[in-house]
N, CA, C and O atoms as a CHARMM CRD file, in Angstrom:
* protein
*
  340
    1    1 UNK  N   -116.54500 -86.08900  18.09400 PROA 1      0.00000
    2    1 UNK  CA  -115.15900 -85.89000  17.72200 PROA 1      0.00000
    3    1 UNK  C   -114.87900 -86.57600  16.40100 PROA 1      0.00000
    4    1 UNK  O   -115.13800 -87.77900  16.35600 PROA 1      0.00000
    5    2 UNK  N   -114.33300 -85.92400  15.19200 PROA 2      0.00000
    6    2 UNK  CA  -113.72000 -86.58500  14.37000 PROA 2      0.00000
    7    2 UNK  C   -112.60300 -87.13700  14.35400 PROA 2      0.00000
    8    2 UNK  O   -111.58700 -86.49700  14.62500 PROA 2      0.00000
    9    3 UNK  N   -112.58800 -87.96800  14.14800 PROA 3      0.00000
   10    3 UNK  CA  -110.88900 -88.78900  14.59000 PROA 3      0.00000
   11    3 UNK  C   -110.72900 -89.04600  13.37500 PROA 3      0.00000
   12    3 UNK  O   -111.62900 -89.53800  12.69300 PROA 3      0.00000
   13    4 UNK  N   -109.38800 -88.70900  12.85400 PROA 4      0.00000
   14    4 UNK  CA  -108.58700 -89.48700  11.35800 PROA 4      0.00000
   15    4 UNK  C   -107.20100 -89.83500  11.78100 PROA 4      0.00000
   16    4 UNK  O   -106.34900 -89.25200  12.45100 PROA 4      0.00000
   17    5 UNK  N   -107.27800 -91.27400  11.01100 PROA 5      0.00000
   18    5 UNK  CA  -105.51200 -91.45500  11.99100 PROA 5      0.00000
   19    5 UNK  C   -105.39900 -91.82700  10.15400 PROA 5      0.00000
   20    5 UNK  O   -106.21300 -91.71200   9.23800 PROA 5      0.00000
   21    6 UNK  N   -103.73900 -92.38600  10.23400 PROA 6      0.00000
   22    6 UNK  CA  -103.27100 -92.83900   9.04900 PROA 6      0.00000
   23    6 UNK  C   -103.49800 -94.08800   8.53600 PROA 6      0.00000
   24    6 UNK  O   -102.75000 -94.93100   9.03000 PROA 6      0.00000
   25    7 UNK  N   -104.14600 -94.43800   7.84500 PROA 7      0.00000
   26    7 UNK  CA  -104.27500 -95.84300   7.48900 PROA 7      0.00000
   27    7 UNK  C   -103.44600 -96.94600   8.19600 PROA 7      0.00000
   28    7 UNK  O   -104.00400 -97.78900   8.89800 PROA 7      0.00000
   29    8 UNK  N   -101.99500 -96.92800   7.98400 PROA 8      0.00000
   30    8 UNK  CA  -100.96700 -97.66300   8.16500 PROA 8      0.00000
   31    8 UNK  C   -100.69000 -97.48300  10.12000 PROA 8      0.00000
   32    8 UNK  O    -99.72000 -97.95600  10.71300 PROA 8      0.00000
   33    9 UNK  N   -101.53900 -96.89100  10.60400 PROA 9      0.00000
   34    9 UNK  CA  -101.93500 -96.92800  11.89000 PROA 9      0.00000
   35    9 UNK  C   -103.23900 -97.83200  12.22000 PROA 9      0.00000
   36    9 UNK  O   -103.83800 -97.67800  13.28500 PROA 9      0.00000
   37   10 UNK  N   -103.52600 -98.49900  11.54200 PROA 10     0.00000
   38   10 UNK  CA  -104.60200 -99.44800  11.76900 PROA 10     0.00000
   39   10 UNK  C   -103.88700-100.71800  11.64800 PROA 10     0.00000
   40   10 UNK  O   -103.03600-101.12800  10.85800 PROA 10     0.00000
   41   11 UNK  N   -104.48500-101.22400  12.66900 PROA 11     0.00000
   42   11 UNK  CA  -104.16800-102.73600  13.43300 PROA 11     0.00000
   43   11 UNK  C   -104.69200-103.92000  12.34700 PROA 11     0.00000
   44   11 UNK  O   -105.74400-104.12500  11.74200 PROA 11     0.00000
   45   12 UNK  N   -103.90800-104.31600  12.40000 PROA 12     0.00000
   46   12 UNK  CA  -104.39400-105.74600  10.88600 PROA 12     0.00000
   47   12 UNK  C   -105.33500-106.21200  11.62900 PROA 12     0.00000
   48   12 UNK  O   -105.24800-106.00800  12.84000 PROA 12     0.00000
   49   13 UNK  N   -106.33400-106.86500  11.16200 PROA 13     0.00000
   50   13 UNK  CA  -107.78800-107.59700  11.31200 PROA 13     0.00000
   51   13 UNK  C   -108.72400-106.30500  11.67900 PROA 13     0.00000
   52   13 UNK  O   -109.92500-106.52000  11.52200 PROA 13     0.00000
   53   14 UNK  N   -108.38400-105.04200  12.12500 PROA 14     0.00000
   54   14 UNK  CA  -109.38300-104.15900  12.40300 PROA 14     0.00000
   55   14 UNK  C   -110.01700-103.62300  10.31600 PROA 14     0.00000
   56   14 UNK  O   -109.78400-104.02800   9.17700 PROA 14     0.00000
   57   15 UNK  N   -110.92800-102.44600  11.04300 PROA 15     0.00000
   58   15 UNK  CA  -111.52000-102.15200   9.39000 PROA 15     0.00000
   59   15 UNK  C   -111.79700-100.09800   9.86100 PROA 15     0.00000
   60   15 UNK  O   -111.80300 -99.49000  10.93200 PROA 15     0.00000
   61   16 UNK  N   -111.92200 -99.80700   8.86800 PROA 16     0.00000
   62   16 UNK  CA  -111.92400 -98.57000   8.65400 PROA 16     0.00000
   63   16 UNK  C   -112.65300 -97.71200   7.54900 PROA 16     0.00000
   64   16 UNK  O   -112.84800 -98.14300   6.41300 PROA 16     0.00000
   65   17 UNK  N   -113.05900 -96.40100   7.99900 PROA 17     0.00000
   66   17 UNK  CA  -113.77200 -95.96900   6.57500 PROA 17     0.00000
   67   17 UNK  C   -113.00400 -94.72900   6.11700 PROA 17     0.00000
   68   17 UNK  O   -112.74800 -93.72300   6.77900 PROA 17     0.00000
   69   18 UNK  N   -112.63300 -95.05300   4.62900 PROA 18     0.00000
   70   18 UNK  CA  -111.55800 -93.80900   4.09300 PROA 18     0.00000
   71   18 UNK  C   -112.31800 -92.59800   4.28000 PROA 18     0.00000
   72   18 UNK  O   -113.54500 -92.56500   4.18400 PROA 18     0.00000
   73   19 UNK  N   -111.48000 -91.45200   4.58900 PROA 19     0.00000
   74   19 UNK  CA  -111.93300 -89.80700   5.06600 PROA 19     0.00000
   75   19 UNK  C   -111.40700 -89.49800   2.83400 PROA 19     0.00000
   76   19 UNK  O   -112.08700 -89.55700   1.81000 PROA 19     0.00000
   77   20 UNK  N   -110.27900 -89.26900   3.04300 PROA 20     0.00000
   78   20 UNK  CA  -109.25900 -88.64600   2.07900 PROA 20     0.00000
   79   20 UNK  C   -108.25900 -89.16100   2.07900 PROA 20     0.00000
   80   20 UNK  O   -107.70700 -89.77800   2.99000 PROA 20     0.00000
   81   21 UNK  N   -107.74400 -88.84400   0.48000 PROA 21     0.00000
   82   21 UNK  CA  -106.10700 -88.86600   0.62200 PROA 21     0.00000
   83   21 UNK  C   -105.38100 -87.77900   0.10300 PROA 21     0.00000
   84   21 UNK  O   -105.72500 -87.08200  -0.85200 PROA 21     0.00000
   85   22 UNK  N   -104.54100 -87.68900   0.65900 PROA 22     0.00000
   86   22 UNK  CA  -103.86200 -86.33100   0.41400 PROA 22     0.00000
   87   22 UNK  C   -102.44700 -86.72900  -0.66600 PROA 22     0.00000
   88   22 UNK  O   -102.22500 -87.82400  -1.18300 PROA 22     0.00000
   89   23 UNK  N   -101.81500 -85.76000  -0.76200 PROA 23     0.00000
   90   23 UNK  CA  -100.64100 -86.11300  -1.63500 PROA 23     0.00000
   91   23 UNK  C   -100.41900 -85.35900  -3.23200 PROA 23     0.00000
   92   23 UNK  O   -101.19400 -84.41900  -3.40700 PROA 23     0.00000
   93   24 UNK  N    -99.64000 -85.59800  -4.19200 PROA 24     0.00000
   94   24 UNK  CA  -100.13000 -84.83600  -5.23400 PROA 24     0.00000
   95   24 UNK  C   -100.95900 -85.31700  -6.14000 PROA 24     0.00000
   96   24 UNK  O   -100.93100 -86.54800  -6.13100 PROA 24     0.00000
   97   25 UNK  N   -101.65100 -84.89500  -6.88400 PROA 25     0.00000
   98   25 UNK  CA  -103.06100 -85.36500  -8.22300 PROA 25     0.00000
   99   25 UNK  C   -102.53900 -86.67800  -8.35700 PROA 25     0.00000
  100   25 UNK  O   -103.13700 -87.67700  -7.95700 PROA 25     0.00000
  101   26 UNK  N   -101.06300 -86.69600  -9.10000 PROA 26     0.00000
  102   26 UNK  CA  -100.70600 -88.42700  -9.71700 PROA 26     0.00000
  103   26 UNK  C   -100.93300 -89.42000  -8.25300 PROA 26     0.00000
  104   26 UNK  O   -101.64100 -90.41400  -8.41100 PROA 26     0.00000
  105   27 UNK  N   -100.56500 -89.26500  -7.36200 PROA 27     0.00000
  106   27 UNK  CA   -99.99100 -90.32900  -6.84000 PROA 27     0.00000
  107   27 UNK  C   -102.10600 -90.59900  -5.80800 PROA 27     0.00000
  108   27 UNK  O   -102.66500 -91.56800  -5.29300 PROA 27     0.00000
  109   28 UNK  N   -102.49800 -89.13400  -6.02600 PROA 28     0.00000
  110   28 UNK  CA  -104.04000 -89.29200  -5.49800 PROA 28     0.00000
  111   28 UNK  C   -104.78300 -90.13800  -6.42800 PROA 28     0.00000
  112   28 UNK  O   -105.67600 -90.95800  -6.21700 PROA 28     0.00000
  113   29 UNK  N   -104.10200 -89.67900  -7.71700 PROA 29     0.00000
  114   29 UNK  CA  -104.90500 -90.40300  -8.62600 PROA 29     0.00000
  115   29 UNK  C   -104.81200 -91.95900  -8.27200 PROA 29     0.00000
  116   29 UNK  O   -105.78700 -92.52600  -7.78000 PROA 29     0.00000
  117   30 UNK  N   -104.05400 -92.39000  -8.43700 PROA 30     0.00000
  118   30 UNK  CA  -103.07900 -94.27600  -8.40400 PROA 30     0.00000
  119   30 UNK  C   -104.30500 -94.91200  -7.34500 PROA 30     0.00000
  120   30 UNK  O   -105.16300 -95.76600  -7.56700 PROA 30     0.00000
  121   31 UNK  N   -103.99100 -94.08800  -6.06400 PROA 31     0.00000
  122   31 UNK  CA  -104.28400 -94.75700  -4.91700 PROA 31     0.00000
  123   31 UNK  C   -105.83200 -94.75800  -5.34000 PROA 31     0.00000
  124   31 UNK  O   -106.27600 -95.89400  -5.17200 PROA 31     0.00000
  125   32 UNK  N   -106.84500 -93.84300  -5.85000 PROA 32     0.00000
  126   32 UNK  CA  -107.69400 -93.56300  -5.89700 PROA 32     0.00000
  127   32 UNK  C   -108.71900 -94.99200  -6.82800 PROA 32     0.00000
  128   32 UNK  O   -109.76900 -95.57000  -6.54600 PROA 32     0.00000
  129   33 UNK  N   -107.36400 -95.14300  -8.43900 PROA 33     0.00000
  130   33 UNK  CA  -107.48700 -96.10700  -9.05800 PROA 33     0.00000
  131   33 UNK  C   -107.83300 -97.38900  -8.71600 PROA 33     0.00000
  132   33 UNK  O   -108.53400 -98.17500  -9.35300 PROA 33     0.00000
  133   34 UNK  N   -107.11000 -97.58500  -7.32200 PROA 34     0.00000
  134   34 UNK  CA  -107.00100 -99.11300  -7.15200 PROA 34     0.00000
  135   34 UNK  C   -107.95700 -98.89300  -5.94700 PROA 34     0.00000
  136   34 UNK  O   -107.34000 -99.35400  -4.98600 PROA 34     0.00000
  137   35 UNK  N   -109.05700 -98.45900  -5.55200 PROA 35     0.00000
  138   35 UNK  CA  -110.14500 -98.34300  -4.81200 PROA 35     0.00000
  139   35 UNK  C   -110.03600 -97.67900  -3.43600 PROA 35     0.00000
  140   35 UNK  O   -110.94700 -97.78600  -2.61400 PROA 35     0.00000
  141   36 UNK  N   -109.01100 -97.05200  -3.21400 PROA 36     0.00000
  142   36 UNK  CA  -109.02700 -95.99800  -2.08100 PROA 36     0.00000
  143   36 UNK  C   -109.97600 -94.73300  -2.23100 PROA 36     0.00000
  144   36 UNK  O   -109.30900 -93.76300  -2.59100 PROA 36     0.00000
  145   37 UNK  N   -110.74200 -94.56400  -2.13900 PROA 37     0.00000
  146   37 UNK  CA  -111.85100 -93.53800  -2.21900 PROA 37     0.00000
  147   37 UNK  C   -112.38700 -93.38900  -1.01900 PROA 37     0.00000
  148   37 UNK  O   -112.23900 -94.19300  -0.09900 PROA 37     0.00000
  149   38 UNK  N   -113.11900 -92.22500  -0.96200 PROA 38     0.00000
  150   38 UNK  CA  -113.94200 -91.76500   0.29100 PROA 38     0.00000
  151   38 UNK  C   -115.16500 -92.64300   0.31700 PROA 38     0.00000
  152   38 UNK  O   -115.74400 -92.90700  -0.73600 PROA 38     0.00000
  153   39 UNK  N   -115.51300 -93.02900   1.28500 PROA 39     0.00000
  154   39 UNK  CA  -116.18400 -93.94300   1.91800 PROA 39     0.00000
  155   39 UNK  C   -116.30800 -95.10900   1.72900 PROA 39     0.00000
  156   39 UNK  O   -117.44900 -95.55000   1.86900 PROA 39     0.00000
  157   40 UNK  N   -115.33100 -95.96700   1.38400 PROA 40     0.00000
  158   40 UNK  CA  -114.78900 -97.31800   0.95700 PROA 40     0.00000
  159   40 UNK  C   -114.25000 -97.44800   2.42500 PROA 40     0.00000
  160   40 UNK  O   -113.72800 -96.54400   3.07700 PROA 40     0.00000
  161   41 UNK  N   -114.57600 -99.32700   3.00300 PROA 41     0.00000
  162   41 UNK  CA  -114.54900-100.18200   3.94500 PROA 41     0.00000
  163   41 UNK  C   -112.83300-100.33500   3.33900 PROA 41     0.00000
  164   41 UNK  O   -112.56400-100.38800   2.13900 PROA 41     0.00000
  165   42 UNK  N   -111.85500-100.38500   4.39300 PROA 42     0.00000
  166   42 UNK  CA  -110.79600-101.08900   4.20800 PROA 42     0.00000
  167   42 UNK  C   -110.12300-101.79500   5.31000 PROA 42     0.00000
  168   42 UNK  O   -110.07500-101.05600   6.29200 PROA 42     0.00000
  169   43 UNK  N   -109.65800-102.79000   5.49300 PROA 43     0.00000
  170   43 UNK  CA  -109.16800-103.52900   6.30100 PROA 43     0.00000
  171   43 UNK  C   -107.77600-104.56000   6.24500 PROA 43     0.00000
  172   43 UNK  O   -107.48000-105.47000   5.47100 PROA 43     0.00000
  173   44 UNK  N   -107.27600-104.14200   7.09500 PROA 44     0.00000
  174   44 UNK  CA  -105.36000-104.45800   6.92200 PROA 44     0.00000
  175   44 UNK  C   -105.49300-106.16200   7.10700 PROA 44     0.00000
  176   44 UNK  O   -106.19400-106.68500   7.97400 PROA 44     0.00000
  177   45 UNK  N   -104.67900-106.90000   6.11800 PROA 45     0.00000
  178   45 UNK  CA  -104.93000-108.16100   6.55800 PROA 45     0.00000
  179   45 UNK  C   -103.67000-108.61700   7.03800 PROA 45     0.00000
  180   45 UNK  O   -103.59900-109.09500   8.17000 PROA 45     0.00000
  181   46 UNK  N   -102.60300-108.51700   6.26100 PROA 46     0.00000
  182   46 UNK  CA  -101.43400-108.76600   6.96100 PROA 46     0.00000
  183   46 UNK  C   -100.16600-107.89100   6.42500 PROA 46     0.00000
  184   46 UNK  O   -100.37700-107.03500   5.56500 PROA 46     0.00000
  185   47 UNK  N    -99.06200-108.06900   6.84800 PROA 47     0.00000
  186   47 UNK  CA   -98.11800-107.11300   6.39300 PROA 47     0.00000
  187   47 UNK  C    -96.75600-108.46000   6.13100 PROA 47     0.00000
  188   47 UNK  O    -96.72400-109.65100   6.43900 PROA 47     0.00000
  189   48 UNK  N    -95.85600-107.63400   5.49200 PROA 48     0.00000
  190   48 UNK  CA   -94.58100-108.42000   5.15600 PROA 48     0.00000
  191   48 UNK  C    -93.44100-108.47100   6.50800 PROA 48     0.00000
  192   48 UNK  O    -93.59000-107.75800   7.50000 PROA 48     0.00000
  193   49 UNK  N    -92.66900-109.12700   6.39300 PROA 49     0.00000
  194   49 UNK  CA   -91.88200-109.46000   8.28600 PROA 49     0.00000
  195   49 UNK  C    -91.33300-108.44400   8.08100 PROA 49     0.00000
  196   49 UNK  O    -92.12100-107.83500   8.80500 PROA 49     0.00000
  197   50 UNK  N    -90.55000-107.52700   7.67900 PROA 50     0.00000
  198   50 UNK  CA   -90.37000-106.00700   8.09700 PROA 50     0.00000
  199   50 UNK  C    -91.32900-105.18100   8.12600 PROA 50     0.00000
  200   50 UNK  O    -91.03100-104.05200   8.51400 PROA 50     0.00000
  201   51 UNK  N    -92.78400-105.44300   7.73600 PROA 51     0.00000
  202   51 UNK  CA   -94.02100-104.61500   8.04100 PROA 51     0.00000
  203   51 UNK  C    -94.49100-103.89000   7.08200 PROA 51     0.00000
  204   51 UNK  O    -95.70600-103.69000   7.07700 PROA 51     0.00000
  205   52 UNK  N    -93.58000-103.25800   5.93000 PROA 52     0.00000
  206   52 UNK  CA   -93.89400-102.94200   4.80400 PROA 52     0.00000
  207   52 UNK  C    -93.66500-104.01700   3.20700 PROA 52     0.00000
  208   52 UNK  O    -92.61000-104.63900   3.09000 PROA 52     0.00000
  209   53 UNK  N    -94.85500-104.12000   1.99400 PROA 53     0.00000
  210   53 UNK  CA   -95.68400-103.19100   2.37400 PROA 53     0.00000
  211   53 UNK  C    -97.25000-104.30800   3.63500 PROA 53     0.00000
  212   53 UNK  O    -97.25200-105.13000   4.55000 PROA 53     0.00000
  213   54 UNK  N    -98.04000-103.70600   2.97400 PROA 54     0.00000
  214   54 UNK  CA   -99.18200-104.47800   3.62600 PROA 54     0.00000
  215   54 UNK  C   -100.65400-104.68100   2.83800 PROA 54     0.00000
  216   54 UNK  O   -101.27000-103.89400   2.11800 PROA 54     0.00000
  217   55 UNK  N   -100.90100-105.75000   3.17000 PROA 55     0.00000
  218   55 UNK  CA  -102.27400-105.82200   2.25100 PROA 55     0.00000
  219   55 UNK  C   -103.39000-105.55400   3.12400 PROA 55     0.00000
  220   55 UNK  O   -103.58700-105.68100   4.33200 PROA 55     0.00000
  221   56 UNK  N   -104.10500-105.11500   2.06800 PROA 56     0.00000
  222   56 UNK  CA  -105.39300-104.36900   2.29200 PROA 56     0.00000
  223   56 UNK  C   -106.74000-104.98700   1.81900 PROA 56     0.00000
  224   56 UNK  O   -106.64500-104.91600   0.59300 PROA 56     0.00000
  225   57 UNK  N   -107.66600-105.42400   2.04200 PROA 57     0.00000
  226   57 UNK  CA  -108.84200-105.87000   1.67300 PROA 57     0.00000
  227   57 UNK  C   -109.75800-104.30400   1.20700 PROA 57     0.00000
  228   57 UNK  O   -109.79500-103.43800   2.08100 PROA 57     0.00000
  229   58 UNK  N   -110.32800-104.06100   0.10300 PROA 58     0.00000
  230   58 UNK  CA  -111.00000-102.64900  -0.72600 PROA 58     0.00000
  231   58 UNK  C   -111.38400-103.24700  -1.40000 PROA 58     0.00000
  232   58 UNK  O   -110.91700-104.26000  -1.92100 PROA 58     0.00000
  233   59 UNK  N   -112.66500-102.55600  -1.58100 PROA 59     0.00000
  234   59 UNK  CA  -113.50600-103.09500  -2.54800 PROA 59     0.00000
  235   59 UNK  C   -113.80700-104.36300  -3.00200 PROA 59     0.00000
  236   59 UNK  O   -114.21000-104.33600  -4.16400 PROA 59     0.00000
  237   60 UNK  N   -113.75800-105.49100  -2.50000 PROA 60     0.00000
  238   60 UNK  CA  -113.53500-106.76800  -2.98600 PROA 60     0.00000
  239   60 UNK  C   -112.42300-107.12900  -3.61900 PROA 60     0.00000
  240   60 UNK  O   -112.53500-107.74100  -4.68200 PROA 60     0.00000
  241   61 UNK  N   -111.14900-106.82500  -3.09600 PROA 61     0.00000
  242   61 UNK  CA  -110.13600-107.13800  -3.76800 PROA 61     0.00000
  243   61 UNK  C   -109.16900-106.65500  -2.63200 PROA 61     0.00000
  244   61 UNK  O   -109.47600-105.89100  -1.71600 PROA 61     0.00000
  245   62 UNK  N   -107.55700-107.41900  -2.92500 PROA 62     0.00000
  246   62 UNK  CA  -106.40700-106.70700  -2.20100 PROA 62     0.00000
  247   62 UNK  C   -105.47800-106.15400  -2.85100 PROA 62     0.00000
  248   62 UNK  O   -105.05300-106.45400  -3.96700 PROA 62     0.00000
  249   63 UNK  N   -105.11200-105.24200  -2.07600 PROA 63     0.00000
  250   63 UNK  CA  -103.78900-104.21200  -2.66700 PROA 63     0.00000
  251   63 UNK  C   -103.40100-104.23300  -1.64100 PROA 63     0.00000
  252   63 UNK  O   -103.86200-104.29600  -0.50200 PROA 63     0.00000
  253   64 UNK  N   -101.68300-104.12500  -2.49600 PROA 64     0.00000
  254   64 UNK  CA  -100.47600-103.67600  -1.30300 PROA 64     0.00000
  255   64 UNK  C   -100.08300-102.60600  -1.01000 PROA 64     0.00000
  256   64 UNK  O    -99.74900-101.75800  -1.83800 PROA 64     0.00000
  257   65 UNK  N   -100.06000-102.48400   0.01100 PROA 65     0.00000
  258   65 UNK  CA   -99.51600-100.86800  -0.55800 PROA 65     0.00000
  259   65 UNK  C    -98.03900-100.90900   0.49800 PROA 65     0.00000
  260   65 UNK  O    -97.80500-101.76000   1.35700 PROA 65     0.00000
  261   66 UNK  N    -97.02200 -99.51600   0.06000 PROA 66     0.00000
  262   66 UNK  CA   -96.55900 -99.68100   1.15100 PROA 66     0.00000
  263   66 UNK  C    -96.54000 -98.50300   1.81000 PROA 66     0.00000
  264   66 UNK  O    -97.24100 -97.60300   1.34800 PROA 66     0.00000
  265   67 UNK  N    -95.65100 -98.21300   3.16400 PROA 67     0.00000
  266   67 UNK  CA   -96.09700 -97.20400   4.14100 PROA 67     0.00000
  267   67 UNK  C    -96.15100 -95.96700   3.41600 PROA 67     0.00000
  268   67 UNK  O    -97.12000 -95.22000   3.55200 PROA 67     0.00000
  269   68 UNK  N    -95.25800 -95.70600   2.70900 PROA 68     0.00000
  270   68 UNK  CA   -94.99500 -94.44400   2.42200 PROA 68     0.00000
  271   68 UNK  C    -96.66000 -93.57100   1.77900 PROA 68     0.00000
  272   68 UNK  O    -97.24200 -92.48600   1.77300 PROA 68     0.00000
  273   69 UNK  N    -96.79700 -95.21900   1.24400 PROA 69     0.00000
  274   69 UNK  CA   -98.79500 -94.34800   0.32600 PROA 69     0.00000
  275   69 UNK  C    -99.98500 -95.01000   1.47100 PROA 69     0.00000
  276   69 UNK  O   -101.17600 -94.85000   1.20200 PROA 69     0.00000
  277   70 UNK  N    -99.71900 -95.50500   2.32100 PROA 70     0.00000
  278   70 UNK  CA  -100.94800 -96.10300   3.31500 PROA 70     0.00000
  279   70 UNK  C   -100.52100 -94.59300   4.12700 PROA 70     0.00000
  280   70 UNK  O   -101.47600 -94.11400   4.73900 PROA 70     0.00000
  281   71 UNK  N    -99.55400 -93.99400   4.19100 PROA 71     0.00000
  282   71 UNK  CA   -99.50000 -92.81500   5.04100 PROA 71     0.00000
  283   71 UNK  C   -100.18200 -91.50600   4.21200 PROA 71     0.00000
  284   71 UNK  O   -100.73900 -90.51600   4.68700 PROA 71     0.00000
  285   72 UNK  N   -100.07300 -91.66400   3.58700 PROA 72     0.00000
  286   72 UNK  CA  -101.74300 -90.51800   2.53600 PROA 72     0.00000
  287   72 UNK  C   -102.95900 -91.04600   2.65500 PROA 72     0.00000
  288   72 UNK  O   -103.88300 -90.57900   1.98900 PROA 72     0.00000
  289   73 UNK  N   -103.10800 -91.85500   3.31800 PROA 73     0.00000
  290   73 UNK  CA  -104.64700 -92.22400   3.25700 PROA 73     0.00000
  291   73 UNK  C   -105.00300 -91.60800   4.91500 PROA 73     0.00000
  292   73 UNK  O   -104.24900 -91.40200   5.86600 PROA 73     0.00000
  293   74 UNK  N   -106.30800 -91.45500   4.77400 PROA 74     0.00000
  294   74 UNK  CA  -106.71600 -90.90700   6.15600 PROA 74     0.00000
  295   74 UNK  C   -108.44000 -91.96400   6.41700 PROA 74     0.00000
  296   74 UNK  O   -109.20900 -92.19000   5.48300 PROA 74     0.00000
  297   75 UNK  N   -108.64800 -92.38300   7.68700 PROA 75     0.00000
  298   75 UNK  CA  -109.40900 -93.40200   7.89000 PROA 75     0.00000
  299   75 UNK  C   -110.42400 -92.71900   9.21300 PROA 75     0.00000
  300   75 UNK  O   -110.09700 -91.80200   9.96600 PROA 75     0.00000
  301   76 UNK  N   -111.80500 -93.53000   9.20600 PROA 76     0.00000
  302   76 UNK  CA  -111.85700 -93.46800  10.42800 PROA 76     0.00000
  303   76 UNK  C   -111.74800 -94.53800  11.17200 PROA 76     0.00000
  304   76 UNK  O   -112.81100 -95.13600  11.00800 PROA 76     0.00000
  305   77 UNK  N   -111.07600 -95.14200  11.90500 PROA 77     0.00000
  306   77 UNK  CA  -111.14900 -96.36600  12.50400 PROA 77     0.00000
  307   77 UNK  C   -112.42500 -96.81300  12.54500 PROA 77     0.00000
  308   77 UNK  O   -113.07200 -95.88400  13.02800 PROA 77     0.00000
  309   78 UNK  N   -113.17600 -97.75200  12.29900 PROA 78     0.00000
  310   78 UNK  CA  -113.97900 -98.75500  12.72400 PROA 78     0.00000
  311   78 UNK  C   -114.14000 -99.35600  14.36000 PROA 78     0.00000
  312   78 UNK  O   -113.15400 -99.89800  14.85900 PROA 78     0.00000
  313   79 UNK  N   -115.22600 -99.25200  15.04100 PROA 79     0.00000
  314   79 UNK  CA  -115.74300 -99.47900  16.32500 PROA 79     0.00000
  315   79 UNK  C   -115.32100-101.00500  16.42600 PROA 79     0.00000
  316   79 UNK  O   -114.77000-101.46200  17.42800 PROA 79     0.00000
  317   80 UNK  N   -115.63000-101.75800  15.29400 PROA 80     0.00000
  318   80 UNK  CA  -115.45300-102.96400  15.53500 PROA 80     0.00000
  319   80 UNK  C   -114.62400-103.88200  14.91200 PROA 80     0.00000
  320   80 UNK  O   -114.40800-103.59900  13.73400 PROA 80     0.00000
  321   81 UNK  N   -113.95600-105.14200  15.42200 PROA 81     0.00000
  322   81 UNK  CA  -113.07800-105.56600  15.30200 PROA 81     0.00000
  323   81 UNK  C   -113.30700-106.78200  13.97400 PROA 81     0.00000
  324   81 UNK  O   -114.02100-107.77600  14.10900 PROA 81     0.00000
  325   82 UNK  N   -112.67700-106.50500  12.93800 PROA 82     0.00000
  326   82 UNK  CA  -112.82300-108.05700  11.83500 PROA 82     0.00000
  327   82 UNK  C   -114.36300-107.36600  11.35700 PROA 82     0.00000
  328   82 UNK  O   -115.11900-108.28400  11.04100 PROA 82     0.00000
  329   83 UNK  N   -114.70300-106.66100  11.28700 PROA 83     0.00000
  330   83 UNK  CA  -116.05400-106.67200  11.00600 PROA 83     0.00000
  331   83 UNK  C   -116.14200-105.48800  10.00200 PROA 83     0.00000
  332   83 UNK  O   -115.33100-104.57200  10.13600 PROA 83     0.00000
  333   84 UNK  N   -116.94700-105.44500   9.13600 PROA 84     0.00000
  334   84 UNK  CA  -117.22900-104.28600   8.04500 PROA 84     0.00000
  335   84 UNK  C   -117.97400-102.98800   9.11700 PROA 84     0.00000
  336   84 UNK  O   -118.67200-103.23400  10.10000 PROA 84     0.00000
  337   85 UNK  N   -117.72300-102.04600   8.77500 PROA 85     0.00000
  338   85 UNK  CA  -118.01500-100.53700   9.58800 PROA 85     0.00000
  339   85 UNK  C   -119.08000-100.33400   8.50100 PROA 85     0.00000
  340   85 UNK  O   -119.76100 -99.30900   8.48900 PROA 85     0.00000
């Protein structure tokens, strides 16, 4: 089964491997820029007290993003917990 959920559906400390992102060219482009790509490890570390946005561990580095662009990203969840997939 392929499973893709939304990024911003992943549980902080879990990890994930990017499928796609959808959306238009510019805003694919941005996300793409700052290391959202297909088959890049990403993992939610924490979020702000209303929940948006949230940081992300990619590529050796963090970005924030907030829901509205973690909801264009498509993931596969990771089996395991805190751990690189």
């Amino acid at each position: 089964m392929d499973l893709q959920v939304k990024l911003s559906e992943i549980p902080t400390g879990s990890s994930a491997i990017i499928c796609h992102v959808s959306g238009d060219a510019d805003k694919v482009r941005h996300l793409m820029d700052l290391g959202f790509t297909s088959g890049a490890d990403v993992r939610p570390l924490f979020s702000a007290a209303a929940g948006s946005p949230v940081a992300y561990s990619i590529r050796g580095s963090v970005q924030a993003l907030r829901r509205a662009d973690s909801d264009r990203i498509f993931v596969h969840p990771s089996s395991t917990k805190g751990g690189a997939a």
